[in-house]
C-alpha positions as CSV (number, residue, x, y, z in Angstrom):
1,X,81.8,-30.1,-36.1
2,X,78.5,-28.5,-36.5
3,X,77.0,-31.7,-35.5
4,X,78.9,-32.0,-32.2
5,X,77.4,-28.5,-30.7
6,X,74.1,-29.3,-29.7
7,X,76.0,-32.5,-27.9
8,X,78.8,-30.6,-26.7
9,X,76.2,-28.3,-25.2
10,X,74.2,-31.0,-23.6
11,X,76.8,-32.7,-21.9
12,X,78.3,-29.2,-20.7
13,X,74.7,-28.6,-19.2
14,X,74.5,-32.2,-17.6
15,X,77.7,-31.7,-16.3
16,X,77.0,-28.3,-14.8
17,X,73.8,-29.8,-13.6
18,X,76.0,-32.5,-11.6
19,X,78.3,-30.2,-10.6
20,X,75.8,-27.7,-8.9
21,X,72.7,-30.2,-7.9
22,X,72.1,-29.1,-4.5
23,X,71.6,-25.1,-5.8
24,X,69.4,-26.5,-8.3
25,X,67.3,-28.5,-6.5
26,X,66.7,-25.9,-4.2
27,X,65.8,-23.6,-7.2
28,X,63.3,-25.6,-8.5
29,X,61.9,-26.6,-5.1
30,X,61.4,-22.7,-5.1
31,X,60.0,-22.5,-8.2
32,X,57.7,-25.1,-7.8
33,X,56.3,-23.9,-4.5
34,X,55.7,-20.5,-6.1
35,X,53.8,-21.5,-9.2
36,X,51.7,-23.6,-6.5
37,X,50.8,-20.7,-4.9
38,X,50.0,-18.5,-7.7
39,X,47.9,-21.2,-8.8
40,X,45.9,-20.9,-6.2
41,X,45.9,-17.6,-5.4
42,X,44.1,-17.2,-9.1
43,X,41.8,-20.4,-8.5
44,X,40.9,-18.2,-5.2
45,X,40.5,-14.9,-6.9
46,X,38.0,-16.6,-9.9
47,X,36.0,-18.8,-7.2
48,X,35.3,-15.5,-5.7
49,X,34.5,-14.0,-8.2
50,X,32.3,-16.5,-9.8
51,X,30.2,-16.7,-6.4
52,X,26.9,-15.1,-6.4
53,X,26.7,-12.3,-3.9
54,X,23.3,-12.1,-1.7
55,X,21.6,-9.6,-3.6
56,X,19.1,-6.9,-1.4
57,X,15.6,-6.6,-2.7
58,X,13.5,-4.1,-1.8
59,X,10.0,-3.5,-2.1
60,X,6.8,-1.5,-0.5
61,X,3.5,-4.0,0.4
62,X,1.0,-3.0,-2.5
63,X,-1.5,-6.2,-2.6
64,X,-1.1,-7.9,-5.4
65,X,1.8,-6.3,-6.6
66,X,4.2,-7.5,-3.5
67,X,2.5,-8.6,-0.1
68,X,4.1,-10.1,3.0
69,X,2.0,-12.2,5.4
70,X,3.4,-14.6,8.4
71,X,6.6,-14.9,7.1
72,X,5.9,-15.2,3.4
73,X,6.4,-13.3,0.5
74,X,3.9,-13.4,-2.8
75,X,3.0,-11.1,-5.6
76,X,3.3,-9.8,-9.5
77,X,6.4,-8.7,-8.7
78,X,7.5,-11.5,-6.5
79,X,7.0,-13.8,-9.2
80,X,8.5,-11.6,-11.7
81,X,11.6,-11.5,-9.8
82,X,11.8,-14.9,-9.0
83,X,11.8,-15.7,-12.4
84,X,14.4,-13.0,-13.6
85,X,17.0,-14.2,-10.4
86,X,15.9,-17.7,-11.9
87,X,17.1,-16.8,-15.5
88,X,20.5,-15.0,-14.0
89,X,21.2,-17.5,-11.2
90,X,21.3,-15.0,-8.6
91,X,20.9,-15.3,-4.9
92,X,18.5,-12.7,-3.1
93,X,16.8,-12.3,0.1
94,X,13.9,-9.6,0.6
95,X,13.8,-6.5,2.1
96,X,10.3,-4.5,3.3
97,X,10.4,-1.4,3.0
98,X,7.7,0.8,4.3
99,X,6.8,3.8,1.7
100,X,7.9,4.7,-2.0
101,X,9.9,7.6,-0.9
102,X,12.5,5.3,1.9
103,X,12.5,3.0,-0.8
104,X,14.2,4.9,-3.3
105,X,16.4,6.7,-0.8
106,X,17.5,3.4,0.3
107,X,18.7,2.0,-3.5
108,X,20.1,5.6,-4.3
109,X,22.1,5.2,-1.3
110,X,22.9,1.9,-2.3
111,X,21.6,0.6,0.7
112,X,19.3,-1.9,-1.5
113,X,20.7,-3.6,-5.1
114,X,17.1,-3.0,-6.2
115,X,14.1,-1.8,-6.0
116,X,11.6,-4.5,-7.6
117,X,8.0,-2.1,-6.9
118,X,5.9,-0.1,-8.4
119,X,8.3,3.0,-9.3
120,X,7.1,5.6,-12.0
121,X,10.1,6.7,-14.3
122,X,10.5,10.3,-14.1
123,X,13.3,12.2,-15.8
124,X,14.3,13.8,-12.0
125,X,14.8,10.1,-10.4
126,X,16.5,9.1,-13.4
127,X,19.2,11.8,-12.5
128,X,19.8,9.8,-9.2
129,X,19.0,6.4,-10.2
130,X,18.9,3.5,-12.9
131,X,15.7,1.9,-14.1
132,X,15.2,-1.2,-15.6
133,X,12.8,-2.3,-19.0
134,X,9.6,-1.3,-18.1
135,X,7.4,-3.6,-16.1
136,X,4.3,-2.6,-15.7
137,X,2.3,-0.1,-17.9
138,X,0.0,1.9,-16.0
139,X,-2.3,5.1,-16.1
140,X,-3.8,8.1,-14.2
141,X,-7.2,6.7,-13.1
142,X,-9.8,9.0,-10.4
143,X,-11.9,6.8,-8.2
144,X,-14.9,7.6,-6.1
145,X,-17.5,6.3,-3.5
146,X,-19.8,3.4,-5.8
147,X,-23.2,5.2,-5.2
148,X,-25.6,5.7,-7.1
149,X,-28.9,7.9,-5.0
150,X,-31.3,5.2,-6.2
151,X,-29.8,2.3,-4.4
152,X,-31.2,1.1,-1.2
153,X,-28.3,-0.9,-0.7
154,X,-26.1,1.4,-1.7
155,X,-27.3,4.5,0.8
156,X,-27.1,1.6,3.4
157,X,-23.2,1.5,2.8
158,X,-22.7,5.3,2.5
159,X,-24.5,5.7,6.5
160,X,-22.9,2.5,7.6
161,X,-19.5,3.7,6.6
162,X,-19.9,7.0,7.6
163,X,-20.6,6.4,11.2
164,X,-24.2,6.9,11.5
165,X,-25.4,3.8,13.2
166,X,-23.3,4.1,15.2
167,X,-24.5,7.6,16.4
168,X,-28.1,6.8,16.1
169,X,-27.1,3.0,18.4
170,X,-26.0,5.6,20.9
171,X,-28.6,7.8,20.9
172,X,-31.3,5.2,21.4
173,X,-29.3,3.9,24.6
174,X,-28.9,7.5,26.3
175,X,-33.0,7.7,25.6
176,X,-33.8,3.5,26.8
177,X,-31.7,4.8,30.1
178,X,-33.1,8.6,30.4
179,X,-37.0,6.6,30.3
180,X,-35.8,4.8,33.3
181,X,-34.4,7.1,35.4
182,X,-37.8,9.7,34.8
183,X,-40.2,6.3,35.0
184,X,-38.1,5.7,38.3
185,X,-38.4,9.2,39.4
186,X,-41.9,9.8,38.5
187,X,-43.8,6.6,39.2
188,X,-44.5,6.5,42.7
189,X,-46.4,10.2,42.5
190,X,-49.6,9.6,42.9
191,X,-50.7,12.5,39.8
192,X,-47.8,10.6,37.7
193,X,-48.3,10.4,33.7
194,X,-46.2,7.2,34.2
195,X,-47.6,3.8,35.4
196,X,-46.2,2.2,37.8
197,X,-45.6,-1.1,36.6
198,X,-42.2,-1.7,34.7
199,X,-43.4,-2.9,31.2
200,X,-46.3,-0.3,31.0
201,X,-44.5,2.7,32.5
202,X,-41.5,2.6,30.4
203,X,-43.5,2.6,27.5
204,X,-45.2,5.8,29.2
205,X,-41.0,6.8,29.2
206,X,-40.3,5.9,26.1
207,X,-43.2,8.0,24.5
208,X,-42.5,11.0,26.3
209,X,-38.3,10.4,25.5
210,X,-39.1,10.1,21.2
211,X,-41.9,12.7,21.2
212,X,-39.0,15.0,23.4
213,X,-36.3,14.2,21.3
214,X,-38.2,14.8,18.0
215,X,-39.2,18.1,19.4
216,X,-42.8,17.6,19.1
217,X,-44.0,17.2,22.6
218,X,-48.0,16.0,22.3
219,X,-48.1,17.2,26.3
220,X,-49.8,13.8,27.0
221,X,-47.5,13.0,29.5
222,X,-45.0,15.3,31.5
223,X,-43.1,14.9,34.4
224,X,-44.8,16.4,37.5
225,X,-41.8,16.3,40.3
226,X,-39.3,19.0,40.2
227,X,-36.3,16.3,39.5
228,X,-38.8,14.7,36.9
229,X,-38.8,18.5,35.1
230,X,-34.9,19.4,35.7
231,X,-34.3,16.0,33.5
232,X,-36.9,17.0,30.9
233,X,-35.3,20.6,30.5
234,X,-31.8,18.4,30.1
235,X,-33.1,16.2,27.3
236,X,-34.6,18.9,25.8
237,X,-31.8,20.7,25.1
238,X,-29.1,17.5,24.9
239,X,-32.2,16.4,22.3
240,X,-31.3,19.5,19.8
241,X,-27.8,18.6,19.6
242,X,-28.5,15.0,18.6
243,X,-31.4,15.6,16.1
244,X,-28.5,18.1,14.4
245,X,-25.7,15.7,14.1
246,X,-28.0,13.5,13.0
247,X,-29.9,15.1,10.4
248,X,-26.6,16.7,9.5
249,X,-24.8,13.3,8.8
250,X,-27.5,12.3,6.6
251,X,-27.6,15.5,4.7
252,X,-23.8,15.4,4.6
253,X,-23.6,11.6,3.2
254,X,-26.4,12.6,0.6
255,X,-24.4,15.8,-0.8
256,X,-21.3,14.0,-0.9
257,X,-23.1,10.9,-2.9
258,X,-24.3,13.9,-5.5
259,X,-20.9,15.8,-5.8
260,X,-19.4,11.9,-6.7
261,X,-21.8,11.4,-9.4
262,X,-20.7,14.5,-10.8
263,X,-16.8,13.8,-11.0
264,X,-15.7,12.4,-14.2
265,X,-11.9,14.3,-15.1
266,X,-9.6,16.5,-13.8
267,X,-11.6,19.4,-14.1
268,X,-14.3,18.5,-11.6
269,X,-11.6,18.5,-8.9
270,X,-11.3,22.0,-7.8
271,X,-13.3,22.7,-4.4
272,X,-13.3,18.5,-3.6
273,X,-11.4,16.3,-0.8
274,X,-8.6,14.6,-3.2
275,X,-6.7,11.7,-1.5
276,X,-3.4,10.6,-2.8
277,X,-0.6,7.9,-1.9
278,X,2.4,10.4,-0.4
279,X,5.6,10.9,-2.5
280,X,4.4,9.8,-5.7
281,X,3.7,11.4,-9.3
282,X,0.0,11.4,-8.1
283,X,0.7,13.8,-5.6
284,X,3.3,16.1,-7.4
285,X,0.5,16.2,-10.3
286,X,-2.1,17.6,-8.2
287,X,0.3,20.2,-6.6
288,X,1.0,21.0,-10.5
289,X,-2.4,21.9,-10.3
290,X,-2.4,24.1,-7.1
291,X,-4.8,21.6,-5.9
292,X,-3.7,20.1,-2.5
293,X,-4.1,16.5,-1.6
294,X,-5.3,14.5,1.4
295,X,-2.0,12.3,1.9
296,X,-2.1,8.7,2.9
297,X,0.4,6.4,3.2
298,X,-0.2,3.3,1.6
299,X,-3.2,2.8,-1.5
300,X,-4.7,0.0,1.1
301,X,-5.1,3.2,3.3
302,X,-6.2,5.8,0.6
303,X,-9.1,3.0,-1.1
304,X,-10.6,2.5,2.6
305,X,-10.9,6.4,3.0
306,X,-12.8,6.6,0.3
307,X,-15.1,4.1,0.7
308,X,-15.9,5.2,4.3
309,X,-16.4,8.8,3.0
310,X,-13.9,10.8,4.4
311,X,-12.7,12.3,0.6
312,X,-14.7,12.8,-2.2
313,X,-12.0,11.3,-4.7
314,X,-8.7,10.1,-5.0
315,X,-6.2,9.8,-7.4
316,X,-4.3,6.7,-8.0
317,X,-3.0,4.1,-10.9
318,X,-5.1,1.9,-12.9
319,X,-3.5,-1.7,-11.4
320,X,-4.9,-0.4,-8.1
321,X,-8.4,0.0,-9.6
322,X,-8.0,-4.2,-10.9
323,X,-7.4,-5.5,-7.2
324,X,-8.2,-3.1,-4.4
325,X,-11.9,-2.7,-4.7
326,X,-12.2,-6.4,-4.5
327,X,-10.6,-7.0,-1.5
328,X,-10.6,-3.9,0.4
329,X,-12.8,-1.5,-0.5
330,X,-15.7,-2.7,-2.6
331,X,-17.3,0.3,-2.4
332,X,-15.2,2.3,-4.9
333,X,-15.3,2.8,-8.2
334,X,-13.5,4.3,-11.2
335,X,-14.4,8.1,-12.2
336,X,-14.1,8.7,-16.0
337,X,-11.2,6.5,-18.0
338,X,-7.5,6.8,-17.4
339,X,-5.8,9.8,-18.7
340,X,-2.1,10.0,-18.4
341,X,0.1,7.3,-18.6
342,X,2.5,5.8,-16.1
343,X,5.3,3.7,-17.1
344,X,6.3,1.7,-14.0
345,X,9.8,-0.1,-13.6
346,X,12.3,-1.5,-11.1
347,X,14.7,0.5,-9.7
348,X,19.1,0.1,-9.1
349,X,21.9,2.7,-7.9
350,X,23.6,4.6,-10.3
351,X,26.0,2.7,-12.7
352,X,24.7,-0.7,-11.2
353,X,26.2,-3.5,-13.0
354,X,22.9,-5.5,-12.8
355,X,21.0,-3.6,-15.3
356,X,21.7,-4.5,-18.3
357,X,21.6,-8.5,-17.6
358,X,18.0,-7.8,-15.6
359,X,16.8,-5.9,-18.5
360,X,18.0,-9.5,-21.3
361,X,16.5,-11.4,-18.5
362,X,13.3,-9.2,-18.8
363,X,13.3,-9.1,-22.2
364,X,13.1,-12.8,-22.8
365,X,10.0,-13.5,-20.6
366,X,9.1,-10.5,-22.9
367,X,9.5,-12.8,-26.1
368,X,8.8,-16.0,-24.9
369,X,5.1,-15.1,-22.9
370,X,5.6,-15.6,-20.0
371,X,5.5,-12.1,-18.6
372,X,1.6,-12.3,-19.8
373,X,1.2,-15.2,-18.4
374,X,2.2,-14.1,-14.9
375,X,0.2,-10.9,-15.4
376,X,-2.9,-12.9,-16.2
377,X,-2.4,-15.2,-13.1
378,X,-2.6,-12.4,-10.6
379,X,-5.0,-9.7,-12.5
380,X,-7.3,-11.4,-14.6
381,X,-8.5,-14.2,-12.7
């Protein structure tokens, strides 16, 4: 009897089955068509979530470190990136930004999914931001003019960069065109100190022009005619403005080259034109000094300032000392050694999922070398 249950209840379930075929076929029609859909709703929701988003990363043009030229993107960090995106199979594009300070506004906002430049870590960003590993370990380093007052060449670079041929070009001119006009003026007088023909009376000009301008007036020759006087009395006086800013660019391109040689630390800062990037540590360590900077925008801008002598030193990191004096401004040079360090890393918003797998990403170029091996590629070539 036992035995004839499970048959019993199979042949009551076919028969209920035949009895009731249409409802049941339209039941599992139903069911079918809903575990289709559910499938692929799910097959849906994982593709999407499986797909790479286009990640935003920023970054301020620092030479080496990240540059952007006719359309193309190169650098440390460029590289760097490339290969941590490589390792995490993640899809980017670049974004330029131009200073430190929109930059990090821009990720804290979450405008930008990272910040891959040259940020220092500071315990008031972190407040607002995450950082990454470290990727770069950098200093304090002073820089100033490269002269040395025994150095022809050197003292050539300090008056070419600080404007004075230029100054002295123009000066010549304005005297080669005021011996004209008084050679034209006075030549035809008949008691003239100025011969009449062209090549020997504007040498008569030109005499009377230097000996004027230098102040020392032999009296050999003089202009006789009253229009011939008026101009002297004019160039005599113009001629005391130009021997000033003359003499007074010299003297002021000499002192500066002295006061350099002098700079070696922090200490020798007080009472000197400092230069500084805007918005970075550099510039909130001076003001911790009550010493206020000369702000520039980029270190491009700062380097070239100094070499054409409008500070007497700057402040800046140690990776900028590597690069920039090649390229840009080869007459700079380090003052003293570095003497605080700066730990450099990328930036992320707040809570970004990213960090951690950027920073095992990091940590294997780490391991395996070829983080050194990028870094010698671009600084120690």
């Amino acid at each position: 009897m036992n035995l004839l249950k499970p048959r019993f209840a199979i042949g009551l379930y076919d028969r209920r089955i035949t009895e009731n075929g249409p409802y049941f076929r339209l039941c599992l029609m139903v069911l079918t068509t809903w575990v289709a859909m559910s499938l692929t709703s799910h097959s849906g929701v994982y593709a999407e979530t499986q797909a790479s988003p286009l990640l935003r990363v920023g970054s301020v043009p620092e030479h080496v470190l990240f540059k952007y030229e006719n359309g193309i993107h190169s650098g440390f960090y460029v590289d760097l990136w490339d290969a941590v995106a490589t390792e995490l199979d993640l899809k980017y594009k670049w974004v330029v930004i131009d200073t430190f300070v929109e930059l990090r506004t821009a990720v804290k906002n979450g405008e930008l999914d990272v910040g891959a430049s040259h940020i220092s870590i500071t315990a008031e960003r972190e407040r607002v931001m995450d950082y990454t590993h470290i990727v770069f370990n950098d200093g304090y380093q002073l820089y100033i003019p490269a002269t040395d007052g025994g150095s022809r060449l050197n003292l050539f670079s300090i008056l070419y960069e600080s404007g004075f041929f230029s100054m002295a070009g123009t000066a010549l001119l304005v005297l080669i065109a005021l011996a004209h006009v008084v050679w034209l003026v006075e030549k035809r007088r008949p008691d003239s100190d100025f011969r009449p023909g062209y090549l020997h009376g504007i040498e008569d000009a030109l005499w009377w022009s230097i000996v004027t301008i230098t102040t020392v007036g032999y009296g050999d020759k003089t202009p006789k005619s009253r229009l011939g006087r008026l101009i002297a009395v004019g160039w005599m006086v113009m001629s005391l403005f130009v021997v000033s800013l003359v003499v007074g660019q010299v003297t002021s391109v000499m002192t500066i080259a002295n006061l350099n040689s002098a700079i070696q630390n922090i200490g020798d800062l007080p009472g000197k034109s400092v230069g500084v990037v805007a918005d970075t540590v550099f510039e909130d360590f001076l003001i911790s000094l009550d010493i206020k900077p000369v702000r520039y925008k980029t270190s491009a801008q700062l380097f070239q300032a100094l070499a054409r002598g409008k500070l007497d030193v700057i402040l800046s990191d140690v990776v900028n000392g590597l690069v920039l004096p090649k390229h840009i401004a080869p007459r700079v040079k380090k003052a003293g050694s570095p003497f605080k360090r700066d730990d450099v890393a990328w930036i992320l918003p707040q809570g970004s999922l990213l960090r951690e797998d950027i920073n095992r990403a990091l940590a294997m170029m780490y391991d395996s070398g070829r983080y050194n091996r990028l870094y010698d590629r671009w600084f120690r070539q």
